[in-house]
N, C-alpha and C positions, 0 to 999 in steps of 0.2 A: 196402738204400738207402744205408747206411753215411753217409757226412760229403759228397756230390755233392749237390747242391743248384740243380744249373745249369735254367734254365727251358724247361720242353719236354724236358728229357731225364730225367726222376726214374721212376725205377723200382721196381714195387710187389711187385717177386717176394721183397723183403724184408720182415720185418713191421717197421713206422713204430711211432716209440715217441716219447710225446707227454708234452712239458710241460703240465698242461691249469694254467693262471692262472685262477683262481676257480672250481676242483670243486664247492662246494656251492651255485653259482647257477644260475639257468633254463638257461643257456645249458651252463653245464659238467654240470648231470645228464642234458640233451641229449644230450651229446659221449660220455658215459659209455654211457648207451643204446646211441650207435650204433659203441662200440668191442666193447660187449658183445655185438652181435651179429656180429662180422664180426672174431673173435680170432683168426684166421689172417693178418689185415694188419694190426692195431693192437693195441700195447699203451699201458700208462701205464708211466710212467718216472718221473714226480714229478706229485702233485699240492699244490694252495699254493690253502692257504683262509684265510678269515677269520676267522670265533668260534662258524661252526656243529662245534662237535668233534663231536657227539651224528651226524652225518649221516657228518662226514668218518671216523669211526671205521670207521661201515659200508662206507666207500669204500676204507678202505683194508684191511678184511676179504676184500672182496671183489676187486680188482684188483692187491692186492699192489707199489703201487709200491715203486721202489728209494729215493725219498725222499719228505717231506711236510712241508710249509712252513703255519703258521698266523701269525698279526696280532703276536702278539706273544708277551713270555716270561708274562706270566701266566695267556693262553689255550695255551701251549704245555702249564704244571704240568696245564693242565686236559684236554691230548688225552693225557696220561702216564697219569692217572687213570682215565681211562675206556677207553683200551686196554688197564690190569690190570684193569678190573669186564669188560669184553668178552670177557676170558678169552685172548685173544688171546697165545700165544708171543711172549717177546720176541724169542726168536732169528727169529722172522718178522715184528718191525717193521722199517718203512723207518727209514733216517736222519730224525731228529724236527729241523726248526732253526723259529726266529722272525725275521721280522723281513723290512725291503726289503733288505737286501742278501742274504737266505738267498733271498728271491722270485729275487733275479739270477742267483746262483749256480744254481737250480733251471732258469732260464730257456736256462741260459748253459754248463749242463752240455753234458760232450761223450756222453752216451750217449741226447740229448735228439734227434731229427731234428726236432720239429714239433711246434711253441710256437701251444698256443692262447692268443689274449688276449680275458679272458671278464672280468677283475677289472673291476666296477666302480668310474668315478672315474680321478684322475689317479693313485691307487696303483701303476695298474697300467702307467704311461708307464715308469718306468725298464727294470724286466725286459723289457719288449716293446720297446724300445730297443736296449736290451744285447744282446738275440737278435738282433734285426735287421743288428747292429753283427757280430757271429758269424755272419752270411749262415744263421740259422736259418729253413727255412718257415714263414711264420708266418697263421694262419687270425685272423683283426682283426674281434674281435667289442667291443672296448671304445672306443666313441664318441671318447671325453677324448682317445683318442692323438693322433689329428687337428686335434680340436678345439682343441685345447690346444697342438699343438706341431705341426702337420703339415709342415710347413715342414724343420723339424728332420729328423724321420723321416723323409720323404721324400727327402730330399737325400741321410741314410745309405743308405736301401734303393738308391738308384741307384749310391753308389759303393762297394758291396759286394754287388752284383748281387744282392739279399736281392728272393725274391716273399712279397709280400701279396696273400692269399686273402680278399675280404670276406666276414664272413658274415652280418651284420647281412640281410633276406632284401629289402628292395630294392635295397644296393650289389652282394650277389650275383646277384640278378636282373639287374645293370646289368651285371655283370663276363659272364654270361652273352651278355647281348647284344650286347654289344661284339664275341662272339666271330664274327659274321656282316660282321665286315668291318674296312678298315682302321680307324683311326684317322683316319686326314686324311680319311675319307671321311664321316665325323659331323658331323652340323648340330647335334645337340641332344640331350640326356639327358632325358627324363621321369621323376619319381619320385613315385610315387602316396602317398597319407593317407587314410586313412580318415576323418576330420572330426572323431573321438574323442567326445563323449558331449554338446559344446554344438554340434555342427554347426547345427543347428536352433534353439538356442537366440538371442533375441535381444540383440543387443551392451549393452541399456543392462539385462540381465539379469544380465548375469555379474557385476556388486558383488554380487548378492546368493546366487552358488551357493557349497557348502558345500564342504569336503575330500572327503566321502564321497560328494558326486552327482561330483568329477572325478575320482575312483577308480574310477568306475563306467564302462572303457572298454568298448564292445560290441563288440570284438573278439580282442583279445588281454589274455591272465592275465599282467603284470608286473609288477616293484619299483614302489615308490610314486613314485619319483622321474620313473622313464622313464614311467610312468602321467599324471603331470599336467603331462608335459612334454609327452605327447601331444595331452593336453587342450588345450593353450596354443600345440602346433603349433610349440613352440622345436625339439621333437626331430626333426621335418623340416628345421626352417633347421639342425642339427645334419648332419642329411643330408646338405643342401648342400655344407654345407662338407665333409665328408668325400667327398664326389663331385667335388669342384673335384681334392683331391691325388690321388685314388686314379685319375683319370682323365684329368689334366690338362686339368682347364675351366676356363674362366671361369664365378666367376656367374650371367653374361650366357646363360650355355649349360647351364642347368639348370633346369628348370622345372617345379617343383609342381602337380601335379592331387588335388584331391578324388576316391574312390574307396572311396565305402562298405562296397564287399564285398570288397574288399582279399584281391581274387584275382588283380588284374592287378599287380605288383609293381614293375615298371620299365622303361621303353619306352626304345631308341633310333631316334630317326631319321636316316637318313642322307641324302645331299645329292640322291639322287634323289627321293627325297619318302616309300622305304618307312620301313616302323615296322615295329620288332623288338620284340613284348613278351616278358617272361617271364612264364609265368601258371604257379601252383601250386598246393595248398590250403594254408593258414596252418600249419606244421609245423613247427619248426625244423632239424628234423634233415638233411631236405632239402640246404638251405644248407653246413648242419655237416659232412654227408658231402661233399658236392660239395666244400668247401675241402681236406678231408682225403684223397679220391682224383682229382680234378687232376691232368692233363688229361681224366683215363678218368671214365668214368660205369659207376655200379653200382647195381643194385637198391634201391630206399630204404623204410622201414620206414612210409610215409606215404600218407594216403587218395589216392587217385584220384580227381581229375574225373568227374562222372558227364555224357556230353555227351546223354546220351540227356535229360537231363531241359531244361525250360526254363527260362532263365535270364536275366537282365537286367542290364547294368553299368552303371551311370554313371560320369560324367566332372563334373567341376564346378571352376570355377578358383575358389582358395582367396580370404575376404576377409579383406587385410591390415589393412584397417583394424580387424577387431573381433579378428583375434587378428598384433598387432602385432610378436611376438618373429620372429615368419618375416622382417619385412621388417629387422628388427635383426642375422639372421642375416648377413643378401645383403650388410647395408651393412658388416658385420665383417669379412667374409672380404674384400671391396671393398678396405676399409683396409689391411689384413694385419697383418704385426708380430703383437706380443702382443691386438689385441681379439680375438679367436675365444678364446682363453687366459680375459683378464674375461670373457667373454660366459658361458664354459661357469662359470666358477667364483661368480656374482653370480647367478645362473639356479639354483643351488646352494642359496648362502643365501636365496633368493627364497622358491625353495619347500619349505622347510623353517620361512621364517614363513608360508607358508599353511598347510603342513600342522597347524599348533600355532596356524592362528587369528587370529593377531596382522597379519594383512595379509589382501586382499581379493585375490580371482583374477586381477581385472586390477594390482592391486598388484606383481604376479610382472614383469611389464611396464616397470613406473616404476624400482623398486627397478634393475633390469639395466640401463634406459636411463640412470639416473642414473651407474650405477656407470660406464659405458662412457665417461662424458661426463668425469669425474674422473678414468679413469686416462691415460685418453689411449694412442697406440703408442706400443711399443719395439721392438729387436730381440731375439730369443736365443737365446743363439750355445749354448746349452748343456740337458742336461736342468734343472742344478740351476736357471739361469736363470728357466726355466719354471714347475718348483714354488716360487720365488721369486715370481715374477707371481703365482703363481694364489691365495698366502700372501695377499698384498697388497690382491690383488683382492677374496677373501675378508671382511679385515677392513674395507676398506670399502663393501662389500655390507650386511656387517652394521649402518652405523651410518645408509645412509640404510634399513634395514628396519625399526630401533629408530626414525628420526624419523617413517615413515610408521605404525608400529602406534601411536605415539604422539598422531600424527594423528588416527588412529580412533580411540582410546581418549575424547581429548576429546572430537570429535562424537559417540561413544555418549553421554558424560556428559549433556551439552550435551541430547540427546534424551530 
């Protein structure tokens, strides 16, 4: 495959050798899965984790990168430790570094083809930047890039002919169906939800549901965060926004459906009135491979559709009124500038005072629309810009979340 990168012309008779950005999460022991099965086209090159060393030890026992990046230097002392109890040869460790700029270096390496971005959070904007900026493949599985900066990155990816692969499984569903026509031939993108665990529930309900009934999603096993973001239906308007840059739409031109059984994954319609969906069974790997062999399709490690059996979808348009971060999305991306940046980062601290308690479900809500209201747009011209905002945005998330727990704390008294 060597250092061509050009679109439509990449060739697989080489084996791809992968930066994966966040090895020890859902998505990177996905990505590992579907390298391990298929080690005639994929290797690892570096993997770059966080503070699970106990996992990433075995990761790198078994895949043997040439480098491995953790959070910092005092989880580094700690993947040192546990590669001499592993028993593991030093002369067969990778290069050990810490820190975002070793993530870059890792990303930005020249023996790297194809940069997964799996980190969760905006940790993972600079290295998938930096790649991008290196016209690295890059398969964009980390929401915050977009959300946070898409403007930025997109603007690089164009003028360094850099593709992004979604893999998130309804932007790759969409990236799929896009592929049945032009561009200018598209009226609209659908992207389906599942309704997450209060679909049914009623609006003047949710003050009173708990961290653990909105962890409780009936479809998919994820991080707590992307969990009650689902619940709350932000990680849809998250969607959006990532389907406005990855496709160049408006808004206006993206539109959310309810879809219980979250098998129909993402519809395009075009100007003649067909609809293209991508239907799959809920799998990651799916996605993860399809970014990773592009344009070719290959055997995938994943259940089958049984069409013999009977089955039923529904459709149901989402209500903004009772889960209100979807329409805070639409009005973000609307503005531009840095709110998508506040939105993702207040959405952050949101729900991390529900998960600890201290704010109500629909709290998650007040807390981001306040914070959006206070920071107002900017531009940014830069990453550090970005992680500038999102600092920003941050600390004041945090103080209207301390006046609303503070809120609650009195009327508990009070009762």
């Amino acid at each position: 495959m060597g250092g061509d990168h050009t679109k439509g012309l990449l060739s697989y008779s080489q084996v791809t050798r992968i930066c994966l950005l966040g090895s020890t999460g859902s998505i990177g022991t996905s990505t590992l899965d579907v390298v391990r099965r298929r080690p005639d086209e994929f290797q690892i090159d570096s993997l770059v984790a966080g503070y699970n060393v106990a996992l990433l030890t075995d990761q790198i026992r078994e895949f043997r990168p040439r480098a491995a990046v953790v959070a910092d230097p005092e989880t580094l002392s700690k993947l040192i430790e546990r590669l001499d109890l592993a028993g593991i040869p030093r002369s067969a460790w990778p290069e050990l570094a810490a820190g975002a700029d070793a993530r870059v270096e890792a990303a930005t390496a020249a023996e790297a083809d194809f940069v997964m971005s799996a980190i969760v959070g905006v940790e993972g904007l600079a290295a998938t930047y930096a790649a991008v900026c290196q016209r690295k493949r890059i398969g964009l599985a980390n929401k915050e890039v977009l959300v946070a900066s898409g403007q930025l990155v997109i603007e690089a990816s164009r003028r360094h002919a850099t593709e992004l692969i979604p893999v998130d499984s309804e932007h790759n569903g969409a990236h799929q169906c896009f592929r049945a026509g032009r561009r200018a031939e598209v009226s609209r993108l659908i992207l389906t939800a599942s309704g997450g665990p209060f679909r049914n529930t009623p609006a003047e309900k949710l003050e009173e549901v708990t961290p653990a009934e909105a962890l409780n999603h009936p479809t998919w096993k994820m991080g707590q965060r992307i969990t009650i973001d689902s619940a709350s239906m932000m990680n849809k308007g998250f969607e959006v926004i990532e389907a406005c840059w990855l496709f160049d739409l408006s808004p206006a031109e993206v539109d959310v459906v309810i879809h219980p059984q979250s098998t129909v994954h993402a519809m395009v319609e075009y100007n003649d009135g067909s609809v293209i969906a991508q239907v799959s069974a809920t799998d990651m790997r799916m996605p993860i491979q399809y970014a990773l062999t592009y344009p070719d399709r290959a055997s995938a490690p994943v259940p089958r559709l049984d069409w013999t059996q009977t089955r039923q979808w529904e459709f149901h348009p989402p209500d903004v009124r009772k889960f209100p971060l979807l329409k805070l999305a639409y009005e973000a991306q609307n503005t531009g500038g840095s709110a998508t940046c506040t939105l993702n980062a207040a959405d952050e601290i949101a729900v991390e005072a529900f998960l600890q308690g201290r704010i109500s479900f629909p709290g998650i809500a007040t807390v981001v629309s306040e914070t959006l209201d206070a920071m107002g747009s900017r531009q940014a011209s830069s990453v550090a810009d970005v992680l500038e905002i999102d600092r920003e945005s941050r600390r004041v998330a945090r103080r209207k979340a301390d006046r609303l727990a503070g809120l609650r704390t009195e009327v508990s008294v009070k009762a």
